[in-house]
N, C-alpha and C positions, 0 to 999 in steps of 0.2 A: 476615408471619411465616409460614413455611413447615409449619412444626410445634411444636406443645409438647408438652413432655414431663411426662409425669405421674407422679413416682414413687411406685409401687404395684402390691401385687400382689392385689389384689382387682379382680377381669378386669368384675365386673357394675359398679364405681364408673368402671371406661371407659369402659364402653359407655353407660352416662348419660351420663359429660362430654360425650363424642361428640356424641351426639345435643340437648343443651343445645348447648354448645359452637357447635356447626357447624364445628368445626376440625378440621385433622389435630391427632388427640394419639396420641401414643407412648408405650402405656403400659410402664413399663421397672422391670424386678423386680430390686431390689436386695436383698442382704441387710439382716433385719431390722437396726435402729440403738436404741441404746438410748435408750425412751421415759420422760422423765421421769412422775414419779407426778406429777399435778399437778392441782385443779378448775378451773384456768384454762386454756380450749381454746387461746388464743390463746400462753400460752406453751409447750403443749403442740408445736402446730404448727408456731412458728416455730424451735423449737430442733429439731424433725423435720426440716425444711427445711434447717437449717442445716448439719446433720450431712450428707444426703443430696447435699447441694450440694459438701461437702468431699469426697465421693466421685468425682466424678464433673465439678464445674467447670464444668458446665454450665448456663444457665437452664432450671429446672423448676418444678413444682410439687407440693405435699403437698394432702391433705386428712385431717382426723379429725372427728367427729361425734361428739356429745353429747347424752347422754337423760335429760333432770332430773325425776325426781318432785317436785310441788312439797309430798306430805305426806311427802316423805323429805328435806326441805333441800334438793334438787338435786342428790341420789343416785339412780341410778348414776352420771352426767353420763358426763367423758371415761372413765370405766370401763367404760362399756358393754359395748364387745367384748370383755371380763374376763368382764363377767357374764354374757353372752352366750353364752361358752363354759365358763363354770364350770355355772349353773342352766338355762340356756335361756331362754325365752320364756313356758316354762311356770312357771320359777321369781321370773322377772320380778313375772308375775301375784300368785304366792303373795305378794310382798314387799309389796303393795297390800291383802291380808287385812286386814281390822278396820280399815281408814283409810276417812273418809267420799269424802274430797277423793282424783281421778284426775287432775286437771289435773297436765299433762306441757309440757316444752318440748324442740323439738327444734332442736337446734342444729351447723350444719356451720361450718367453719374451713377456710380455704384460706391456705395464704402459697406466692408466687410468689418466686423469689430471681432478680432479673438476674445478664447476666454478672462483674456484679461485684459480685455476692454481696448487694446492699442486698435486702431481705425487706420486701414487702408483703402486708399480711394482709386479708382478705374475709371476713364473715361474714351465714349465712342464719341466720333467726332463724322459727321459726312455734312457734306453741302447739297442743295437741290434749289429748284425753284417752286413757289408758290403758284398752281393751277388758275386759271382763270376763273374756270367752275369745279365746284366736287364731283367727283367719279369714283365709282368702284366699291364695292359689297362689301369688301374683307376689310381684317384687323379693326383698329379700335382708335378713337381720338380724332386727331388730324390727320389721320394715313389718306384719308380721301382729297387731299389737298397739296400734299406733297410729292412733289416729284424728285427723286435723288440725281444726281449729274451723270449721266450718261444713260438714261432710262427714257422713255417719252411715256409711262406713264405712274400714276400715283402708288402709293407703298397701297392704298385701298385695293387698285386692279393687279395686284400681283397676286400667287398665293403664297400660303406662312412659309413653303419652300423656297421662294424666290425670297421674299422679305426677308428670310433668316439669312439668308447667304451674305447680303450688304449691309442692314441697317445697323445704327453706330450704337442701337442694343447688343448687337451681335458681338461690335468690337468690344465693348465693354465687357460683355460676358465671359467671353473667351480669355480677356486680363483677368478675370476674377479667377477661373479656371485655372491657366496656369500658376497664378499663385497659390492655388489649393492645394492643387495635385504636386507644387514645391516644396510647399510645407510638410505634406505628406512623406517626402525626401522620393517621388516617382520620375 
């Protein structure tokens, strides 16, 4: 496979596939597609996939991420980047006020669509807790707020080498992978 294409216009979730990856990936900015509301990442993804596929006809791939309080039911989940860009990071925090429990899950979704449209879906799965306060420079989103389980600090104060090694983009990426390089019969 000479290249994949990733459709997205978030230029920092490339440059991680990349470097996960070890592939050429193309990252290729479509117009947005309308996202279903939905708590389920997996139909969120693969109807994103779908759409972007009848675009375009070609094999590519989607990603979307999910960030579950578990003292809020598994709110914000696929909303995140809603909330994200409605309150911040800092309003993130306030929504965990007066809750004892920060136990968080973070969760990425990938569906690949072959040339002929069949949609397989991958998913990273890791646990962490929600920071008190934001910390740390790096990556992008709520990395400065999340801590993964067994780390004491945020996916923000690590760097893209440490963050690539555990986050549940990682896992995901690495199922897509293997199933490429299977297809490929490698």
């Amino acid at each position: 496979m000479s290249r994949v294409i990733f459709a997205t216009t978030n230029k920092n979730k490339v440059e991680e596939a990349k470097r996960i990856l070890k592939m050429q990936i193309e990252g290729l900015e479509l117009p947005e597609v309308l996202e279903i509301q939905s708590l389920n990442i997996k139909s969120v993804v693969e109807n994103k996939a779908s759409q972007y596929f009848a675009k375009i006809q070609k094999p590519l791939f989607v990603e979307d991420s999910a960030l579950e309080f578990s003292a809020l039911n598994g709110l914000p989940g696929t909303y995140i980047n809603d909330f994200c860009k409605s309150i911040g990071n800092a309003g993130l925090l306030k929504l965990l006020d007066g809750y004892s429990s920060r136990v968080a899950k973070a969760i990425t979704a990938i569906s690949y669509v072959d040339s002929t449209g069949k949609i397989s879906t991958f998913i990273g799965t890791i646990t962490g807790t929600i920071s008190i306060k934001e910390s740390g420079q790096n990556g992008f989103g709520w990395d400065p707020i999340f801590i993964p389980d067994g780390f004491s600090k945020t996916f923000a104060e690590m760097d893209s080498l440490e963050k690539d090694k555990i986050s549940m983009r990682k896992i995901a990426l690495e199922n897509l992978r293997d199933y490429l390089l299977a297809l490929q019969g490698k």
